[in-house]
C-alpha positions as CSV (number, residue, x, y, z in Angstrom):
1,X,23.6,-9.8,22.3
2,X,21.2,-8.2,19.9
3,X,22.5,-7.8,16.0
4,X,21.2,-5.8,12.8
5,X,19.7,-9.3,11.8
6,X,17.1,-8.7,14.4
7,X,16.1,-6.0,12.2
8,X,14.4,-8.7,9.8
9,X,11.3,-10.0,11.2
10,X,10.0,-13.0,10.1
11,X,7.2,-15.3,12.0
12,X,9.4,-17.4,14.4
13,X,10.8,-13.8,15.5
14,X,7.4,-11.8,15.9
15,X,5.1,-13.4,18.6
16,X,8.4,-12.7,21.3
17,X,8.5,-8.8,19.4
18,X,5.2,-7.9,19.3
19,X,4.7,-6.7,22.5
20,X,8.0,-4.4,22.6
21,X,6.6,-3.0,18.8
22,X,2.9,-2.4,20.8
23,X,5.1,-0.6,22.9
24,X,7.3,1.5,21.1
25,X,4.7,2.4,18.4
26,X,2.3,3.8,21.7
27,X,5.2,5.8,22.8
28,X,6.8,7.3,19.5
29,X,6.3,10.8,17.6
30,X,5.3,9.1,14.5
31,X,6.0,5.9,11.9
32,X,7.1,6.1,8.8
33,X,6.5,3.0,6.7
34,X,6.9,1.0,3.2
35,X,5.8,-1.9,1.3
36,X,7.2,-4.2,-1.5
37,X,4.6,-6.1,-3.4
38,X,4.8,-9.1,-5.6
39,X,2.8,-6.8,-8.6
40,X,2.4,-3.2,-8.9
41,X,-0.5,-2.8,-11.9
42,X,-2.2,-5.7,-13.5
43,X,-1.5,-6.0,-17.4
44,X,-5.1,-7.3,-17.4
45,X,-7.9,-6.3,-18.6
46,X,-6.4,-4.4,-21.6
47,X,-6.7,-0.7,-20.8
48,X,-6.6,-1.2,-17.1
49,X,-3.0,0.4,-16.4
50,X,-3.6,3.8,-15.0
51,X,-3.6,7.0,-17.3
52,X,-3.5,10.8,-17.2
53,X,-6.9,10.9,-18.4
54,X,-8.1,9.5,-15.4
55,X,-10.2,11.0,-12.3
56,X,-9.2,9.6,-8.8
57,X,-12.1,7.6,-8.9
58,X,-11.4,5.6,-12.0
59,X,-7.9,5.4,-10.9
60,X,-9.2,4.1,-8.1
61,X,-11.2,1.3,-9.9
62,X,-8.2,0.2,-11.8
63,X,-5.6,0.1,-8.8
64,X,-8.1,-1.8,-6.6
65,X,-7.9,-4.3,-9.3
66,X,-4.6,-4.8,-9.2
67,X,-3.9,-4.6,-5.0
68,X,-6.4,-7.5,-5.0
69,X,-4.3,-9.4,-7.7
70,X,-1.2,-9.5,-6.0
71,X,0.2,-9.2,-2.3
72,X,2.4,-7.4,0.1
73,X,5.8,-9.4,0.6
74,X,7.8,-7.0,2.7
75,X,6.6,-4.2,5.4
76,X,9.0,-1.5,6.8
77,X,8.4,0.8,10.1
78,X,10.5,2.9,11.2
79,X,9.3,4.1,15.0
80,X,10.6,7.7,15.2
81,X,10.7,8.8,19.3
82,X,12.1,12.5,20.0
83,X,14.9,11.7,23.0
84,X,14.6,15.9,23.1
85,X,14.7,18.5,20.6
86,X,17.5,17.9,18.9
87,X,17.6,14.0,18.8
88,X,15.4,11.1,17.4
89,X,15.7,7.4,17.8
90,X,14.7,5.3,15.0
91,X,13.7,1.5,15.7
92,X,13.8,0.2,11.7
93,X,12.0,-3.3,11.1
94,X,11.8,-5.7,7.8
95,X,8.3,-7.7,8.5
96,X,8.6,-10.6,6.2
97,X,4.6,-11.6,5.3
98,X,2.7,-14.1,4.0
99,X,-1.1,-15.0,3.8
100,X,-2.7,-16.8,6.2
101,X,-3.4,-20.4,5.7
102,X,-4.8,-22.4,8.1
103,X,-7.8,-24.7,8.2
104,X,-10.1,-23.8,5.2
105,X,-8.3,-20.2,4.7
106,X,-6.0,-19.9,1.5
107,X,-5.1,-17.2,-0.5
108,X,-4.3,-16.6,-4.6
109,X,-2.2,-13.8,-5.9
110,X,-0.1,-13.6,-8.6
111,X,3.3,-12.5,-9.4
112,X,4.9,-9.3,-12.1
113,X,8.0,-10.8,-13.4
114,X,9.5,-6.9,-13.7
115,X,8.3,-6.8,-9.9
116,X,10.4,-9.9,-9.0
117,X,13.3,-9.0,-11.1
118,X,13.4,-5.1,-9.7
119,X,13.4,-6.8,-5.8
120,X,16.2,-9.7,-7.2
121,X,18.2,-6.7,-8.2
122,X,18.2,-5.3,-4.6
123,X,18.6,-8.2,-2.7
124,X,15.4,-9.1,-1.6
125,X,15.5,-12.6,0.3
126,X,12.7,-14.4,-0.8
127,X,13.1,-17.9,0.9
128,X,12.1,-15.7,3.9
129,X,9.2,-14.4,2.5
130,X,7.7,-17.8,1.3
131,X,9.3,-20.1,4.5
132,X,9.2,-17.7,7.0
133,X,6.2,-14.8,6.0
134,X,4.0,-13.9,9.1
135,X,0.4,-14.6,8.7
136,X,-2.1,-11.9,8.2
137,X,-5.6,-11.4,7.4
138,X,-8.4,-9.0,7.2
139,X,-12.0,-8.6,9.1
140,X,-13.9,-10.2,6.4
141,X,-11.5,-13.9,6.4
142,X,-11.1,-13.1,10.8
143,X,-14.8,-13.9,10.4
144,X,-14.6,-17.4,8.4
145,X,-12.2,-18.0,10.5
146,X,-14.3,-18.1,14.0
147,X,-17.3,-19.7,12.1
148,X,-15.0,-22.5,10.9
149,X,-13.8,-22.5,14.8
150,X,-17.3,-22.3,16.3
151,X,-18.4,-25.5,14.4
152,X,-16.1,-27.9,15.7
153,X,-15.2,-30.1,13.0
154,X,-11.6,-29.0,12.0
155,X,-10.6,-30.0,8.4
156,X,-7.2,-29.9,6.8
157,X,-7.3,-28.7,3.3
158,X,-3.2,-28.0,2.2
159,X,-1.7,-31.2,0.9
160,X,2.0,-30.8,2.8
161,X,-0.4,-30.4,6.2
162,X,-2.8,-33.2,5.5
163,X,0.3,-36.0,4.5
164,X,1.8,-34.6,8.0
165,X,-1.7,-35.0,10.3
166,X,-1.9,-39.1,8.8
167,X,1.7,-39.7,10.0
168,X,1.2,-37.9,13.1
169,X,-2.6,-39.9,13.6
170,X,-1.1,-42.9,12.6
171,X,1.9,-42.2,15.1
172,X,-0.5,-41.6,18.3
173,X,-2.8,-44.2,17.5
174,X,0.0,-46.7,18.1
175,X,0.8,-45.7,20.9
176,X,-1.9,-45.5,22.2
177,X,-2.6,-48.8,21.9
178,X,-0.1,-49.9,24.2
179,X,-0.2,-46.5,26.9
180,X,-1.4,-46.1,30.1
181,X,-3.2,-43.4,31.6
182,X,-1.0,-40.3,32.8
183,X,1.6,-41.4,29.8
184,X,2.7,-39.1,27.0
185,X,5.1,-39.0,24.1
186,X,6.4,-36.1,22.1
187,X,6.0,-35.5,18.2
188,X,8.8,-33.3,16.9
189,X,9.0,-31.2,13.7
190,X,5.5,-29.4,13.8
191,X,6.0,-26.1,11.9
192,X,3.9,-22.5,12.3
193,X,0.1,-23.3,12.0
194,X,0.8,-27.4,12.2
195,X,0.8,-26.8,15.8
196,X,-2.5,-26.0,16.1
197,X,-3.9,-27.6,13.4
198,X,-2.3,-30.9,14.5
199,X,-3.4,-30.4,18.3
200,X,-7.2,-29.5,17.2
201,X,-7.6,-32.6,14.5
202,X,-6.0,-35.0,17.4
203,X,-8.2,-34.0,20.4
204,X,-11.5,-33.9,17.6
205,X,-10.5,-38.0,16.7
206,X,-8.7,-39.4,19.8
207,X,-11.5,-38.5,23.2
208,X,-9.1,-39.3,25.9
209,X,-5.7,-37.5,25.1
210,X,-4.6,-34.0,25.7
211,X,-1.9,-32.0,23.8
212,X,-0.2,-29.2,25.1
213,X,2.9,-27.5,22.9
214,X,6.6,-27.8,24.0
215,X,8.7,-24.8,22.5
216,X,8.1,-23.9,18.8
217,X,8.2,-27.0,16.9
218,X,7.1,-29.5,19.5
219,X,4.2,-31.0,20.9
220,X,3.5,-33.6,24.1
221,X,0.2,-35.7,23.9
222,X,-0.9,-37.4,27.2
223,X,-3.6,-39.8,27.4
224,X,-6.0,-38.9,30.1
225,X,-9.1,-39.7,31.8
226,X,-12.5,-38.0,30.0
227,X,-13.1,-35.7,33.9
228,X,-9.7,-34.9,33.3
229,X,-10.2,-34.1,29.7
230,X,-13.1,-31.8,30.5
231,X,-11.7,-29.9,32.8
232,X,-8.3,-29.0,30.6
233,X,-11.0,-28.0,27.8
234,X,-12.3,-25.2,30.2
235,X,-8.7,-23.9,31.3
236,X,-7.9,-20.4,30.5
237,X,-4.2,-22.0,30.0
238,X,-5.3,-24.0,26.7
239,X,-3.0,-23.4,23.7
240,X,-5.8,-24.5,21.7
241,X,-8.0,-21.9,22.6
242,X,-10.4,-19.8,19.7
243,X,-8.9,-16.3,21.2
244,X,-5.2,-18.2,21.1
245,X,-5.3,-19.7,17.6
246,X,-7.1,-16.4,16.5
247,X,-3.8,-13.9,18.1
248,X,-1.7,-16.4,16.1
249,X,-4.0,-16.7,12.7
250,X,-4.0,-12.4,12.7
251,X,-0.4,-12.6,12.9
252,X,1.2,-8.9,11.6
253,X,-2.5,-7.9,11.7
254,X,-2.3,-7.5,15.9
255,X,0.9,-4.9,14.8
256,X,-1.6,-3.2,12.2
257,X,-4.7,-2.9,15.0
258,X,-1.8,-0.9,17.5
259,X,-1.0,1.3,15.0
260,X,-4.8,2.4,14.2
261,X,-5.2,2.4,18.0
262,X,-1.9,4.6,18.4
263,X,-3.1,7.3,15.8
264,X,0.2,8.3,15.8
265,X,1.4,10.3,12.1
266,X,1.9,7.9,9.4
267,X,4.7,8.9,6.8
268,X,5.3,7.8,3.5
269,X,6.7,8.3,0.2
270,X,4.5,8.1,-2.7
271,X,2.6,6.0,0.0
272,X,-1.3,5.6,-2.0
273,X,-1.0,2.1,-3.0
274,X,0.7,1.4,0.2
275,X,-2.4,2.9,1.9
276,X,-5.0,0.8,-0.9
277,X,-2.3,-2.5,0.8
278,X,-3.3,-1.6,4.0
279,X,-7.0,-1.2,4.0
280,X,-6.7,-4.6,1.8
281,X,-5.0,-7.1,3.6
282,X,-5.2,-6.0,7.1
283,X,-8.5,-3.7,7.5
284,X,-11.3,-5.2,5.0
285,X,-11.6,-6.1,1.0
286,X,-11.6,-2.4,-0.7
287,X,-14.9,-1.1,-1.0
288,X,-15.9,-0.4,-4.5
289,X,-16.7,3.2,-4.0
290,X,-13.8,5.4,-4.0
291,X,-15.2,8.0,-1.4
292,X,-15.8,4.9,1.2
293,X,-12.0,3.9,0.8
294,X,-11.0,7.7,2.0
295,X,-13.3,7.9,4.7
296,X,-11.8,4.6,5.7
297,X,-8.4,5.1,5.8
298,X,-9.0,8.4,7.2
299,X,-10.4,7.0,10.1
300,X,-7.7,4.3,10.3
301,X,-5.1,7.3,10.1
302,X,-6.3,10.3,10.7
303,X,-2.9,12.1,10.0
304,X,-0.9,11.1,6.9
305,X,1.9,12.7,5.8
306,X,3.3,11.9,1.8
307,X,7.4,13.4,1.7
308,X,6.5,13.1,-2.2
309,X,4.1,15.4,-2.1
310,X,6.0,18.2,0.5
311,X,9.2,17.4,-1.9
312,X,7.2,18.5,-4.7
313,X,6.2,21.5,-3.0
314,X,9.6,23.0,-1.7
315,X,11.7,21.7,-4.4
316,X,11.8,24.6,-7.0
317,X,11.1,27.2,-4.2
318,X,15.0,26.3,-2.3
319,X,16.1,25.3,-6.0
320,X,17.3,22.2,-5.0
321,X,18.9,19.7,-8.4
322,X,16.7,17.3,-9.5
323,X,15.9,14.1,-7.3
324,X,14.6,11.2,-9.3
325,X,14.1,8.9,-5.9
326,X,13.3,8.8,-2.1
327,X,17.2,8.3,-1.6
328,X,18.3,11.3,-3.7
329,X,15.5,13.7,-1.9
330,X,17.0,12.2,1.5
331,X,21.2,12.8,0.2
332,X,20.3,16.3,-0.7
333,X,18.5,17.3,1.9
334,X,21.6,15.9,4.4
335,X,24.0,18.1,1.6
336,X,25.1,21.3,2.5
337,X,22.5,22.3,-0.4
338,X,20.3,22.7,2.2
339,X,20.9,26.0,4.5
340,X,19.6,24.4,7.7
341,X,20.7,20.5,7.7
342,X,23.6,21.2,10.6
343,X,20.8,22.5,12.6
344,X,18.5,19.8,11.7
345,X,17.4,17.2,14.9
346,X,20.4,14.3,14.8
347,X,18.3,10.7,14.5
348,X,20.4,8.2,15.5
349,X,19.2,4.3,15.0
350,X,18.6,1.9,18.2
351,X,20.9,-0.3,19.5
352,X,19.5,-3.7,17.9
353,X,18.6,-1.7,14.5
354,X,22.1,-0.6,13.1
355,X,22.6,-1.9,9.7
356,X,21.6,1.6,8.0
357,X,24.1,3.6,10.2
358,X,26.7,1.8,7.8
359,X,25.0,0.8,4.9
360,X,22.5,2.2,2.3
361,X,19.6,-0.3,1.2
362,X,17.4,1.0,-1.4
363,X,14.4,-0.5,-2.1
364,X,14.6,-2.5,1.2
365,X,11.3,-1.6,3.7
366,X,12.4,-0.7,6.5
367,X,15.1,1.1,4.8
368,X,12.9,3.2,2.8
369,X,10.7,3.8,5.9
370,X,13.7,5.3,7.8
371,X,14.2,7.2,5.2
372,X,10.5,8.7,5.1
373,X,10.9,9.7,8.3
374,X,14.3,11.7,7.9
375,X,13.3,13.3,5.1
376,X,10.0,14.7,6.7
377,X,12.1,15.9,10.1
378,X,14.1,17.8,7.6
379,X,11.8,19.4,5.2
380,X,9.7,20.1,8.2
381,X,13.1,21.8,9.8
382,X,13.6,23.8,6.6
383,X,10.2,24.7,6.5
384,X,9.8,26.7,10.1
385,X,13.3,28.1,9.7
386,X,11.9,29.8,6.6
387,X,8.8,31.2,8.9
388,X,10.8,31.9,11.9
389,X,13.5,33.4,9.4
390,X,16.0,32.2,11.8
391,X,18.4,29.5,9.6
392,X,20.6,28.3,12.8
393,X,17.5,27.3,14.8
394,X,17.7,24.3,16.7
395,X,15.4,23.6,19.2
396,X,11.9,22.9,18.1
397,X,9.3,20.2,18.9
398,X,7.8,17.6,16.8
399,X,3.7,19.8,17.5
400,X,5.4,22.6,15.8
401,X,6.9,20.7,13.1
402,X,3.0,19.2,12.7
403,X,1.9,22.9,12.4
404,X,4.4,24.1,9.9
405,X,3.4,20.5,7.6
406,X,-0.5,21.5,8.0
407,X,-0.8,22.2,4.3
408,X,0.5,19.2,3.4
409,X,-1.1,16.4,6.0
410,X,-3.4,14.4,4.2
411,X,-1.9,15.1,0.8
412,X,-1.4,12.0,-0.8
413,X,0.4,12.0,-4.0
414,X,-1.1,10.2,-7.0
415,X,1.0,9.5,-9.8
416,X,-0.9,9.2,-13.5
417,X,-3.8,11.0,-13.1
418,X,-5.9,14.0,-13.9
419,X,-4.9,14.9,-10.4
420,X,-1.9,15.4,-8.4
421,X,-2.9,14.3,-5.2
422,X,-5.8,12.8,-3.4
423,X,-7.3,14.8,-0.4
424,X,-8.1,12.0,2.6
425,X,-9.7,15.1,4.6
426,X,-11.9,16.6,2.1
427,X,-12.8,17.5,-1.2
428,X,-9.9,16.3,-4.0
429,X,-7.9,19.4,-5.6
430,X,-8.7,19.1,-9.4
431,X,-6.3,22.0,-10.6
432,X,-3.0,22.7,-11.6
433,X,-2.4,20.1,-14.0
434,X,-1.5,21.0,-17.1
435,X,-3.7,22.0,-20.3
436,X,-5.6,19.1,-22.5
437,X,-4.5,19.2,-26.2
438,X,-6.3,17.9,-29.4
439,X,-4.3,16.3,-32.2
440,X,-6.0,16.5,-35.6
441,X,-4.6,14.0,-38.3
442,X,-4.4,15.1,-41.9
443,X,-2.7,12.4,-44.7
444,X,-2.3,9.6,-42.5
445,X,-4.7,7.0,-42.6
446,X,-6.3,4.5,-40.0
447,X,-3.4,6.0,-37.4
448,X,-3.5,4.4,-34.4
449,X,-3.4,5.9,-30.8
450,X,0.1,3.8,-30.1
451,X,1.2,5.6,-33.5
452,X,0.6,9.0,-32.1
453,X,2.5,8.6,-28.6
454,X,5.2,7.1,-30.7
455,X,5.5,10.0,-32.8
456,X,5.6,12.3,-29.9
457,X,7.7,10.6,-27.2
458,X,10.8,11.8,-29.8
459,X,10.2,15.3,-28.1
460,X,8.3,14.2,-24.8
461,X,5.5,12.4,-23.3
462,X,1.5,11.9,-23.6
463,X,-1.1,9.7,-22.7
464,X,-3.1,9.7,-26.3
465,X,-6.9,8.7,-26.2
466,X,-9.0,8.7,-29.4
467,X,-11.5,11.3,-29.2
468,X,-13.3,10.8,-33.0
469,X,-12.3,9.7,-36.5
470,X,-8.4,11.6,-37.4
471,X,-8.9,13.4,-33.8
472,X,-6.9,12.6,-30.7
473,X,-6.1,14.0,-27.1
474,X,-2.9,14.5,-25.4
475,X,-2.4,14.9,-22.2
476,X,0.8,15.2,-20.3
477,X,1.9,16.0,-16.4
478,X,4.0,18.8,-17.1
479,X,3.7,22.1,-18.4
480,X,6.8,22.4,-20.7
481,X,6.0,19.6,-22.4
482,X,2.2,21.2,-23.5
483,X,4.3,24.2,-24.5
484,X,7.3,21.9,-26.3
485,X,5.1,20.3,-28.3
486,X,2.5,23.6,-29.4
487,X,5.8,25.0,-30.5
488,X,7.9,22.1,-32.6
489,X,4.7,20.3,-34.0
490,X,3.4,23.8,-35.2
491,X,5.5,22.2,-38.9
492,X,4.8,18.8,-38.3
493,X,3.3,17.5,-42.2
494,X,0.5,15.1,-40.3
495,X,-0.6,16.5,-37.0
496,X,-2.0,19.9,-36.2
497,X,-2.1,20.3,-32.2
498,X,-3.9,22.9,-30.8
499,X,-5.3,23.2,-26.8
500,X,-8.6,21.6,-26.4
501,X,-11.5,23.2,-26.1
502,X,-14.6,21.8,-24.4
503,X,-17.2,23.5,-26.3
504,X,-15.8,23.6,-29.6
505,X,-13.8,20.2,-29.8
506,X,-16.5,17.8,-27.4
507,X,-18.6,15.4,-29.4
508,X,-21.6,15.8,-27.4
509,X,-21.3,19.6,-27.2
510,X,-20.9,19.4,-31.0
511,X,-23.9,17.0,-31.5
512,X,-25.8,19.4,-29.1
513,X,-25.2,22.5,-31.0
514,X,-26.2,20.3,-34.6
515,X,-29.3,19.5,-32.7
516,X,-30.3,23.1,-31.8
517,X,-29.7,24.1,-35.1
518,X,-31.8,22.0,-36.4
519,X,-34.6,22.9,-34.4
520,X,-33.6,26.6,-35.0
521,X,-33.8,25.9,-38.8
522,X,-37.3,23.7,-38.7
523,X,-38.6,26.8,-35.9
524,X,-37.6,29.4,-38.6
525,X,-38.7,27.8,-41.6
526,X,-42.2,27.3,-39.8
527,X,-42.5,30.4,-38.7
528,X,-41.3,32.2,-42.5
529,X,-44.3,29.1,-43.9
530,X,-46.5,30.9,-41.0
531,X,-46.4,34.4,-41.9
532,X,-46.6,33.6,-45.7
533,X,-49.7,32.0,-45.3
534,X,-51.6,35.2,-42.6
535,X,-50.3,37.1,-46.0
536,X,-52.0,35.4,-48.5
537,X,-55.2,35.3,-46.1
């Protein structure tokens, strides 16, 4: 009998799913999905934590350094399939992971202790994560891999594997001493990649034995004649295959190549450094250009859909109260706040996935991926019954639901940032943020950047930048703020804040304009010299 526990997927439990997740993620509507990392942004270098100031390419620069500092511990999907028009079935999955580490591959990243306490807080299990994480890897170390593979002479590098290979050697070899041909014996306790790595360093040192794996954690070895041993080497059946040790090495990766093939919607929820995870671990390293990385992940996916950023967008317009989280958008859209949730499709969780029928679990992956994909059902709802103008509507398809979310598919929204959202289909939108201000400091001497967003964040925030000597910018997200702080500070005994003006407040449009004059003045002056002297002549 199948239980909610089934719902956490960690790598003893995966190689029997996989091919029922190929299958349900080939046949759905779409997939909404989440991650929980170890780290969100790097502390280091100083400066490198993202700011208002920035373009989505610098942003870009400073996330990429912190999705290759830390790792992905925790994967949600949530496989969304419309039984008709008024129903959906959502399969939820945890996938616990863990780098790859077999042979020479190994992996550093690094941990954020406000990351690890947030996760403690909720109830993430990580014994699971570090005992039972499925592997994962990208093109680039698939690669190393095979060349490693191709050359025949396996090495053991992690010290836990290498003490276990010298008792298992040591083991075989005496009994071997004493065995006849067509014998075996069994070694017992071989964990996740020690199978294969204990199979390939036995058959490389000992010519006339064979290995073949018994269930998960065990492993027969025969002693055989060398004809014998040549023709199990050429099988299609060996365990110890490249292709076999490769499916197992890729782990969660196989899951990630079905969804790229699938092409089905992906949905999220404030989902960018999910997508910078994605193209990290499982595609390739991030390319250092920022427009490579969107034409990537475009091609990956070509339809993403971010509930952040359609939130955003029908929020004030059905004046809906203030959500401060993906769980709060998803509560008041299921309110009666919202005119058309009894007409909304029903989504009803599978039979072996039932934990959130009962129980609410923030912050947990799959959780939060279920969670994407109500929420987008529902704005997408409310949306057409707005069009249609027809509130008790109730039969509608997930095409048309596509075509009333058009505006919004490939919106991704970007938090901190001179931008609101980055465009994976085309050119990024660069408006509608609010003004830049300038800060000019009178009777305060060597003031400090920190000092100035200190003084301010009594009335609201700003990300502060030095532009010159007793001049600063301001720069904040939201339009009452700018217009908070032109009003109160108009008093304020130290700082006169005005809006910024590219011409008149820009050092180099400044230093231009000294230049010109000076040419102006010299042209003039030679000219005035010129005319006196054709006078005197």
């Amino acid at each position: 009998k199948r239980v909610e526990g089934d719902m956490d997927v960690g790598v003893e439990e995966f190689e029997e799913k996989l091919p029922r997740l190929r299958e349900l993620i080939l046949g759905c509507d779409f997939v909404g999905f989440d991650m929980e990392f170890t780290g969100l942004h790097s502390a280091f270098p100083p400066g490198g934590q993202p700011s208002l100031f920035d373009y989505p390419a610098e942003w870009y620069q400073k996330a990429r350094r912190s999705v290759q500092q830390f790792t992905v511990c925790q994967l949600g999907l949530s496989i969304f399939s419309s039984e008709n028009s008024s129903k959906y079935m959502a399969h939820s999955y945890n996938f616990f992971l863990f780098p790859a580490t077999f042979g020479q591959m190994d992996s550093e990243f690094s941990f954020q202790a406000f990351s690890i306490k947030f996760l403690t807080h909720y109830g993430f299990d990580f014994n699971k994560f570090l005992k039972d994480g499925i592997p994962y890897m990208n093109e680039a170390q698939e690669k190393k891999l095979q060349k490693g593979l191709l050359s025949g002479n396996w090495v053991v590098h992690s010290v836990i594997d290498k003490d276990k290979v010298k008792k298992v050697i040591d083991e075989v070899t005496c009994w071997m001493s004493f065995a006849e041909e067509g014998e075996s014996m069994v070694l017992h306790d071989i964990y996740g990649f020690q199978m294969f790595e204990i199979q390939l360093v036995l058959r490389q040192a000992l010519q006339d034995i064979w290995t073949v794996p018994l269930g998960s954690q065990e492993v027969m070895v025969k002693k055989i004649s060398p004809r014998e041993r040549w023709l199990l080497e050429n099988t299609f059946y060996d365990s110890c295959r490249r292709e076999q040790i490769l499916i197992s090495a890729r782990g969660f990766t196989n899951l990630f190549h079905t969804l790229v093939k699938a092409k089905k919607p992906l949905v999220g929820h404030n989902m960018l450094m999910d997508l910078l995870h994605l193209h990290d671990k499982f595609y390739n390293p991030l390319p250092e250009d920022y427009e490579e990385f969107k034409k990537n992940i475009h091609t990956l996916f070509p339809i993403l859909i971010d509930t952040k950023n359609v939130a955003k967008a029908i929020w004030k317009e059905f004046q809906f109260p203030q959500a401060s989280n993906l769980l709060e958008v998803y509560e008041v859209l299921c309110s009666d706040m919202n005119p058309t949730n009894a007409t909304c499709p029903e989504v009803f969780h599978a039979s072996d996935c039932l934990r959130y029928a009962t129980k609410k679990s923030p912050h947990e992956a799959a959780y939060d991926a279920f969670l994407c994909g109500s929420v987008l059902l529902k704005t997408a709802h409310l949306l057409l019954c707005r069009i249609s103008c027809d509130p008790a509507r109730t039969s509608s398809s997930f095409s048309q639901y596509l075509d009333v979310l058009a505006a919004y598919v490939n919106q991704v929204n970007l938090i901190r940032a001179r931008v609101q959202k980055i465009n994976f289909s085309g050119m990024d939108d660069c408006t509608n943020r609010p003004p830049l201000l300038i800060a000019k400091v009178r009777g305060w001497p060597s003031v400090t950047t920190q000092q100035i967003y200190q003084e301010l964040r009594i009335h609201c925030r700003f990300d502060v930048q030095q532009l010159g000597k007793n001049q600063f910018l301001l720069f904040s997200n939201k339009f009452k703020d700018v217009k908070f702080v032109l009003k109160v500070c108009k008093t304020h005994p130290n700082l006169q804040i005005s809006l910024y003006r590219h011409w008149r407040h820009s050092a180099q449009v400044n230093c231009f304009l000294q230049m010109c004059g000076i040419v102006v003045s010299w042209s003039l002056l030679a000219f005035l010299l010129g005319g006196s002297s054709n006078f005197a002549l």
